[in-house]
C-alpha positions in Angstrom: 0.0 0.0 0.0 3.0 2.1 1.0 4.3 1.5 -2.6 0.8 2.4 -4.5 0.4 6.1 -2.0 4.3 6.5 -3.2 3.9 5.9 -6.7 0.3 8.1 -6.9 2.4 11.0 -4.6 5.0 10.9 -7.5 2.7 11.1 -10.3 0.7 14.0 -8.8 4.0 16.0 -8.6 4.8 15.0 -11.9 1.8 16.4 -13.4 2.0 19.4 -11.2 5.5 20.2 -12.3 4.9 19.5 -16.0 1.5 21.7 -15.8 4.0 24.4 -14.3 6.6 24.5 -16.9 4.0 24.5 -19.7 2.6 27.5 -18.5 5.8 29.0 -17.8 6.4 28.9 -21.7 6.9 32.3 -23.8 6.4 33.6 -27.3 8.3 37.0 -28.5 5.5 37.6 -31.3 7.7 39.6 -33.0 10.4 36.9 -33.8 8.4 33.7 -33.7 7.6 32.3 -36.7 3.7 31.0 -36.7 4.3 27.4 -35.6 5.5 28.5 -32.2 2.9 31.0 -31.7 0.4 28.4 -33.0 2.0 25.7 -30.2 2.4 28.6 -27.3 -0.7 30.9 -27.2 -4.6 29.3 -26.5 -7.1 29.7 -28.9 -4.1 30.8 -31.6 -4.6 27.9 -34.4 -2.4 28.0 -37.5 -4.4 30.6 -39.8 -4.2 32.8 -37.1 -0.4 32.3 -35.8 0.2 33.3 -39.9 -2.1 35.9 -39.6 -0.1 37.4 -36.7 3.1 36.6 -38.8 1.7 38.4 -41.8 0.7 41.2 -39.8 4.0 42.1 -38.3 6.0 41.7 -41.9 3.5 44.2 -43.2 3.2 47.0 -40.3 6.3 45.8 -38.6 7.4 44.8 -35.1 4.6 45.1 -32.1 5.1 47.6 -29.9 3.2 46.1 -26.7 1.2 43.2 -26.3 -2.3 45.0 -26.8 -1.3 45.3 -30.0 -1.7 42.1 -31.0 -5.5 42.8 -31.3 -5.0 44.7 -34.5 -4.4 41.7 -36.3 -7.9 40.2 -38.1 -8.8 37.2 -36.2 -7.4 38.3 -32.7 -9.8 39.6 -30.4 -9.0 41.6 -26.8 -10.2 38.2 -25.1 -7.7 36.2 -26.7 -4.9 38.6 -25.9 -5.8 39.0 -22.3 -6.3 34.9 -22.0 -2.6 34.7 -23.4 -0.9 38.3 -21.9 1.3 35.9 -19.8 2.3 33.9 -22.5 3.2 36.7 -25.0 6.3 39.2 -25.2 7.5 42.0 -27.5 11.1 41.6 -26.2 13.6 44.3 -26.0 12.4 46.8 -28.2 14.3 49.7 -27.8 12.8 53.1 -28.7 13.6 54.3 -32.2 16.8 56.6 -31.9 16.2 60.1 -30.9 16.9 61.8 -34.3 19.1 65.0 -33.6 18.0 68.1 -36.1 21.1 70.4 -35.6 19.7 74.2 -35.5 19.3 75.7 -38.7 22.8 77.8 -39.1 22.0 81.3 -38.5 24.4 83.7 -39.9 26.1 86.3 -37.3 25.7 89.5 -37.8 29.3 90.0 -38.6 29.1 87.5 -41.3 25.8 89.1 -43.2 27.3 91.0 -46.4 27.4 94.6 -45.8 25.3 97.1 -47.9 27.2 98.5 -50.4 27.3 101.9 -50.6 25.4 103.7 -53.7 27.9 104.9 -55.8 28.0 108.5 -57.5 27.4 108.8 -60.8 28.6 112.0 -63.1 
C-alpha cells in the first residue's frame, strides 16, 4: 500500500510540475515564426499564428502586447487569455533623431550694404 500512496504522490508532482513548466512557456511575437505562436498561445490555431506573422511583416514589429488585437482574427479576449504567455522583447525606442539648428548667420558675417555709388 505504502508502494501504491508513493507511486500516486510521485505522479501528482509530476503532473504538477509539467503543468507548471507549460505555462511558464513564452512567445516573442515579433520573432516567432507562426508554428510557435500556434503551439504557445490558447485559442491561436495556425491561420491565425500566420495571420499574426503576416501582420507584423506588413506593419512591422509590435510595440506592446495590446497590440496584438489589431491583427484580423485576434480579439482583446484572446490577448488577455494569453498576456502571460506573450512578449514584444527588448524593443528599444527608435533613436532620438538629432535636427542640428538651422545655421543662423552672425551679424558680422551678413554682407554689408554696399554703398550707392555717385554717378557724373
Amino acid at each position: 500500500m505504502k508502494l501504491f500512496s508513493s507511486l500516486v504522490s510521485s505522479l501528482i508532482l509530476s503532473l504538477a510540475l509539467a503543468g507548471a513548466a507549460g505555462a511558464a512557456e513564452v512567445v516573442n511575437i515579433n520573432t516567432a515564426d507562426a508554428a510557435t505562436i500556434d503551439r504557445v498561445l490558447v485559442n491561436v490555431g495556425p491561420a491565425k499564428a500566420q495571420a499574426i506573422v503576416e501582420y507584423r511583416k506588413a506593419h512591422g514589429a509590435f510595440r506592446s502586447v495590446d497590440q496584438l488585437a489589431l491583427v484580423k482574427g485576434i480579439g482583446l479576449k484572446t490577448v488577455e487569455k494569453n498576456r502571460d504567455r506573450i512578449t514584444v522583447g527588448n524593443l528599444r525606442p527608435a533613436a532620438a533623431q538629432l535636427v542640428p539648428r538651422a545655421a543662423q548667420p552672425s551679424p558680422a558675417a551678413k554682407p554689408a550694404l554696399l554703398a550707392p555709388v555717385a554717378r557724373r
